[in-house]
N, C-alpha and C positions, 0 to 999 in steps of 0.2 A: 741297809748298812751305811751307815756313814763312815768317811776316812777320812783322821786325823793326821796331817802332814807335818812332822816337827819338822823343822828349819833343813836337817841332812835330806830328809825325803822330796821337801821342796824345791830342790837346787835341783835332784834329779829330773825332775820334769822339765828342765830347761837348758839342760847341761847334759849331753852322756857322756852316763857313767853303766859299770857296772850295778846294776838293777832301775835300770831306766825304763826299761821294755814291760816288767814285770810291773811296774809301778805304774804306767800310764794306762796296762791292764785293768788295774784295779780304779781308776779313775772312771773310767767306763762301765765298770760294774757298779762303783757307788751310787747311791740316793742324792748324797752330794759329800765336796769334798770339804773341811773342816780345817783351820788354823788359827793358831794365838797371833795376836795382835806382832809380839814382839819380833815374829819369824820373817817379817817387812824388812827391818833394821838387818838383821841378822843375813837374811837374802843379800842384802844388798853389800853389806860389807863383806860376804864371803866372794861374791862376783867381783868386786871392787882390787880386793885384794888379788885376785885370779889374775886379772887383767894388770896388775901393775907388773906379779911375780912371772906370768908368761905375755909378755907383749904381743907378739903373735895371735892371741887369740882376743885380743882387745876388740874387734867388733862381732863376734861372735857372742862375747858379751854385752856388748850394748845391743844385739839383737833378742838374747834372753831376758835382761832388763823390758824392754819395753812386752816382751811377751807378758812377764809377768804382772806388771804396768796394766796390761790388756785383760788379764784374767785374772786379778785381785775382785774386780769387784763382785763377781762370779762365784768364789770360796765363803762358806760361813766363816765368820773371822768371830774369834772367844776376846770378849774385850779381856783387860788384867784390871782386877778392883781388890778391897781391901781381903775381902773373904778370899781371894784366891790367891791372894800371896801368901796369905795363911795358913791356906790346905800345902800351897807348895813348900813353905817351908816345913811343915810336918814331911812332907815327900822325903825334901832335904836330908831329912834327918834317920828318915826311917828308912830308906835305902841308899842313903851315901851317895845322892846325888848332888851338880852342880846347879847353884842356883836358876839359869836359865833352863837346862832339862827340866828342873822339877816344874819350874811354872810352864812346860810344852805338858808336864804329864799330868797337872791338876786341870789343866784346860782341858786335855783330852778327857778325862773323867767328867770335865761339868757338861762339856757338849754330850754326853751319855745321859747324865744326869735330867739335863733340860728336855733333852730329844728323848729320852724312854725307848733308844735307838741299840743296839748294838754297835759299839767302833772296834773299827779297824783300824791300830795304830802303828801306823808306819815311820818305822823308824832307823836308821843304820846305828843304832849304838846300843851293846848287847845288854848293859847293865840299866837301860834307861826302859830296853823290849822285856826284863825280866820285872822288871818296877812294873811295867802294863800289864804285863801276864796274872802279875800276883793281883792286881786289880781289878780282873775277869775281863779287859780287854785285849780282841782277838790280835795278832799279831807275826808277821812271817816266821 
């Protein structure tokens, strides 16, 4: 099984939160773990922003930063090219998602695709876990 990590699921591995335990679970169970390109940007400016809005925990984020730093090169990483902005904006369209979801949920489907794998997509956003479901990937 492979496990696709959108952006929300990827913070937890570096951050806890509630489902961080269950998460890193399943990192351990996987084959390997799976992410779009663009959950870099997105990592970074969710931590970014964390650290301006609670100062307090300003090195605690730059201790996750460099974790991630450290275990980027370790995730299959889903480049974004012209076919899959394409499939995502079908996504878009067909389940009333936001741009960036849809391109975490066509990646997750091509890493399936390519891998002839089962994913497991993890994700915290219910409307993005139901977009996966209907898509025959497996999901909490």
């Amino acid at each position: 099984m492979i496990l696709f990590c959108d952006t929300s699921a990827l913070l937890k591995l570096y951050i806890i939160e509630p489902g961080s335990d269950e998460l890193k679970a399943r990192v351990l169970e996987a084959e390997a773990v799976a992410v779009c390109r663009i959950a870099w940007a997105e990592a970074y400016a969710a931590l970014s922003r964390r650290a301006r809005e609670v100062p307090e925990d300003a090195l605690i984020i730059e201790q996750a930063k460099a974790a991630l730093v450290a275990d980027w090169p370790h995730f299959v990483v889903l480049e974004i090219n012209q076919p899959l902005v394409e499939l995502a904006g079908e996504y878009a369209d067909m389940f009333a998602l936001r741009g960036y979801d849809s391109i975490q949920l066509a990646a997750a489907f091509e890493a399936g695709r390519i891998s002839q794998t089962p994913i497991f997509f993890a994700c915290f956003d219910a409307r993005l876990n139901k977009a996966a479901k209907l898509l025959g990937m497996l999901c909490a």
